[in-house]
N, C-alpha and C positions, 0 to 999 in steps of 0.2 A: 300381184301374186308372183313370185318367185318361180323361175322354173330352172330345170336342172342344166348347169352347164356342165363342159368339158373339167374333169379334176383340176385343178391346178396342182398341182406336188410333183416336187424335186425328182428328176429323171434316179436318181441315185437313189432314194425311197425305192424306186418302181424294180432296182435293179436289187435292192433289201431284203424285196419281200419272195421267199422261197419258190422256185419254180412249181414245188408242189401245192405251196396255197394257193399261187394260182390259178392253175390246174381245176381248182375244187371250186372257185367261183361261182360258174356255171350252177353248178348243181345245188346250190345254197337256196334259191329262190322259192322252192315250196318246201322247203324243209326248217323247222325249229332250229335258227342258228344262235349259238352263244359263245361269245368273248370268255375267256377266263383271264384274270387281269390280278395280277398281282408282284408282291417283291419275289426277289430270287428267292429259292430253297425255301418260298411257301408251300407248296406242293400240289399245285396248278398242275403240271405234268404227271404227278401220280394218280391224281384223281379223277383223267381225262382217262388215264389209263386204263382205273378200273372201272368204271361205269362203263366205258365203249368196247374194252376190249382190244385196245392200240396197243402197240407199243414204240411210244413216243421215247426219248433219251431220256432216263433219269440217272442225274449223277449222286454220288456217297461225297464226294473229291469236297475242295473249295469252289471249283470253275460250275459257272453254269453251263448247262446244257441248252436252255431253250435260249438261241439264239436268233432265231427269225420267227415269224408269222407263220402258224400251217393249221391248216384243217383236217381235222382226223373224217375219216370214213363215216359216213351215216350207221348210226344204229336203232334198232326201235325200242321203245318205250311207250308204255300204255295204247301202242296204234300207232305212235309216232315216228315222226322221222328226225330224230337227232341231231346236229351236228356242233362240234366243240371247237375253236379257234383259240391253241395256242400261242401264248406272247411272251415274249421278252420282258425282265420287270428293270424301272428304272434305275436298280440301282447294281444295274449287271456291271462286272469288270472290267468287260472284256468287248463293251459297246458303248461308246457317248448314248446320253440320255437323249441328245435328239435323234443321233439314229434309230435310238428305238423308238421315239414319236412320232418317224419318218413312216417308220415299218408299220407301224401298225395304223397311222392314218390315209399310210395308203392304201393299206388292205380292205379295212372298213368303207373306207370313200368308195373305192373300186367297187367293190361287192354292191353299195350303195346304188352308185348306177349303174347299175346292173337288172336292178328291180331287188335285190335283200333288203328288207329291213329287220331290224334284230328283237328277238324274243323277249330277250334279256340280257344279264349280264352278269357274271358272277365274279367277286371280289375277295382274294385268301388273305388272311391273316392269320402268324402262328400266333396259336392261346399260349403255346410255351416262352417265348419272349415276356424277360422280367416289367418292361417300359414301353411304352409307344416312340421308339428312337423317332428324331429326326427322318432319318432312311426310311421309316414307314409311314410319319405325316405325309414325306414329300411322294410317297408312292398311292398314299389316299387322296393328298389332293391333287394329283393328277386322275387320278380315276376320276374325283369329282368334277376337273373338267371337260374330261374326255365325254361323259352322260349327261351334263347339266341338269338343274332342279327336277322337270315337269320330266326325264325318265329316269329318276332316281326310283320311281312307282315299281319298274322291271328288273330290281336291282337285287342281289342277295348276297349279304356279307358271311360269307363260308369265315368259322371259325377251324383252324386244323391243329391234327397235332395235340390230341386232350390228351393222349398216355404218355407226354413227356412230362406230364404236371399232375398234382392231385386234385382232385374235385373239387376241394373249397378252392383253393388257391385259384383252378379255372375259372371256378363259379363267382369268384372276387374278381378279377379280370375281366370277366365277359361282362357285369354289371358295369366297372367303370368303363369301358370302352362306350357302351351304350346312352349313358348318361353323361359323358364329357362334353364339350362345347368342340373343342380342340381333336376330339377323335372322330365316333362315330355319330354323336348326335344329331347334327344337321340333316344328314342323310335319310337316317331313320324318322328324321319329323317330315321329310320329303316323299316315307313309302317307302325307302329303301328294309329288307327284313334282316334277320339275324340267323344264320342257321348252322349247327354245330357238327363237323365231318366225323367221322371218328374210326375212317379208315376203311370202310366195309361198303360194300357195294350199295348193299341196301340203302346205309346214308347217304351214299351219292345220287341213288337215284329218284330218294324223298327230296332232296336238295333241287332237285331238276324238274320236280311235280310241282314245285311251288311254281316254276315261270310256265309251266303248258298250258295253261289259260290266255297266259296275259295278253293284252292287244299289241302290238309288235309296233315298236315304237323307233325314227332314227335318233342315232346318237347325237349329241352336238359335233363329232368331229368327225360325225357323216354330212351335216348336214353343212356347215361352216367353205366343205371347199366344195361341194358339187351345187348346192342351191345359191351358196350367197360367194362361189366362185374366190371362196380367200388363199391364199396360199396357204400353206402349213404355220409359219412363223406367225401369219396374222390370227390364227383362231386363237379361241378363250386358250387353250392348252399349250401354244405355242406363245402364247403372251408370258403364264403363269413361268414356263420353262425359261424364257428371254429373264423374266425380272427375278428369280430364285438365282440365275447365273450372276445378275448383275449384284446381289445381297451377296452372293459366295464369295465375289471378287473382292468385293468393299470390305467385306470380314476380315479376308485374308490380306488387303494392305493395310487394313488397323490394328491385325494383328503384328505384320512387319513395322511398323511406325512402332507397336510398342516397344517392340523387341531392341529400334533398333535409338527409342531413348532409354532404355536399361543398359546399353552398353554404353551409351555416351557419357552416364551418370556414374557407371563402374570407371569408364575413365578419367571421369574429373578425381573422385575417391583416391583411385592411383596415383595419378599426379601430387595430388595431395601426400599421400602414404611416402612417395617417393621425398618429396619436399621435403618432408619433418623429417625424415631419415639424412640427407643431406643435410640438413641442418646441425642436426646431431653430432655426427659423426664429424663434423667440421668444427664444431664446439669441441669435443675430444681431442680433434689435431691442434688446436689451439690453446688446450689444458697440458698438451705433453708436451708441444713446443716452449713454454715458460717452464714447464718443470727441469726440461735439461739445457735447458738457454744458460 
């Protein structure tokens, strides 16, 4: 059996993660904590906002605001004791995506041994977005391995954002997301739920009724560096991040290799163009030379 060691994670994680979330560790331990996790300008930070009563950064701009790990203030709910942990999402600006893996595996691990284990976990996606980009596969499946399968159970994918779109059109959206292979299907065959924001307290705080029960489960990428002592780079999350780096790289010099037999081929073309042109025009000096010889 497994027993907890010392974190392993990068001094510079530890220096990542906001003096204030650290601060609030402590007090995590009998209280209903949850991750909110998702891309930038999902609106993770608004919703923290209005359920608890914070007031955490939210930006109008391009730039994100939530750039580190922090724990808002306990609030109650049904008897409850609250608390929400804002995150960075991967596909911030203004932060490599391992620094945000840094941050937020430190933070979790930390809390972890600590005595937290976590409630649940909530997951934003805008329903206004016309496609499941790229940018939010790579943002769901990190969330998937940050939770791994068996607590996908404590999981709830927050749909946000329904009055930028109409109803059918959401209600077409929300269907295929749920039914994809590639989007959210796995999840939800794992227990992960579905649940739709729509900006009002009250839905935030139905959204947070779903996980008051549940049996308080670790994360994988709680459990990866305090129990089985990996570093950051070695868990499931830091693998998935290493080898999406390594596909990015290999894209982008196949993209440069094509590029750069498109010009080698517009070169020969020219050569060519140049050629018969000299040719030409040499046949001409040699049609005018015999004309006035």
């Amino acid at each position: 059996m497994c027993t907890r060691q010392e974190i392993n994670v990068p001094e510079v994680a530890i220096a990542l993660v906001s003096h204030y979330a650290l601060h609030h560790i402590r007090y995590l331990r009998q209280r209903l904590t949850l991750p909110v996790i998702g891309a930038t300008g999902s609106g993770k930070s608004s919703f923290i906002d209005i359920v608890s009563g914070s007031n955490l950064a939210v930006c109008e701009g391009l730039r994100p605001c939530t750039d580190t790990v922090q724990a808002v203030d306990a609030f109650d709910l049904d008897g409850r004791q609250v608390v929400l942990i804002d995150t960075p999402g991967f596909d911030d600006t203004t932060l490599r995506d391992t620094d945000v893996l840094d941050m937020i595996a430190a933070f979790l691990a930390t809390s972890y041994e600590r005595g937290t284990t976590l409630a649940g976990v909530l997951y934003f996606h805008r329903i206004s977005d016309p496609r499941m980009t790229g940018i939010s596969r790579k943002n769901f499946g990190m969330f998937r391995m940050l939770c791994s399968n068996r607590t996908l159970q404590n999981a709830v994918i927050v749909t946000n954002m329904w009055g930028e779109v109409s109803l059918q059109v959401g209600d077409a959206r929300e269907a295929e997301l749920a039914k994809e292979y590639f989007f959210f299907e796995p999840a939800l065959d794992n227990g992960a739920r579905m649940a739709r924001h729509d900006n009002t307290t009250s839905s935030a705080e139905n959204i947070i009724r779903l996980i008051l029960d549940n049996r308080p489960l670790p994360l994988r990428i709680q459990e990866e560096p305090v129990a089985e002592g990996k570093d950051i780079s070695e868990t499931s999350a830091g693998e998935q991040m290493q080898s999406e780096s390594r596909q990015g790289a290999d894209r982008v010099a196949t993209k440069y290799q094509q590029q750069i037999k498109e010009l080698q081929n517009e070169k020969v073309q020219l050569l060519k163009q140049i050629k018969h042109r000299d040719g030409f025009f040499s046949k001409i000096g040699g049609y005018l030379d015999r004309m006035f010889s």
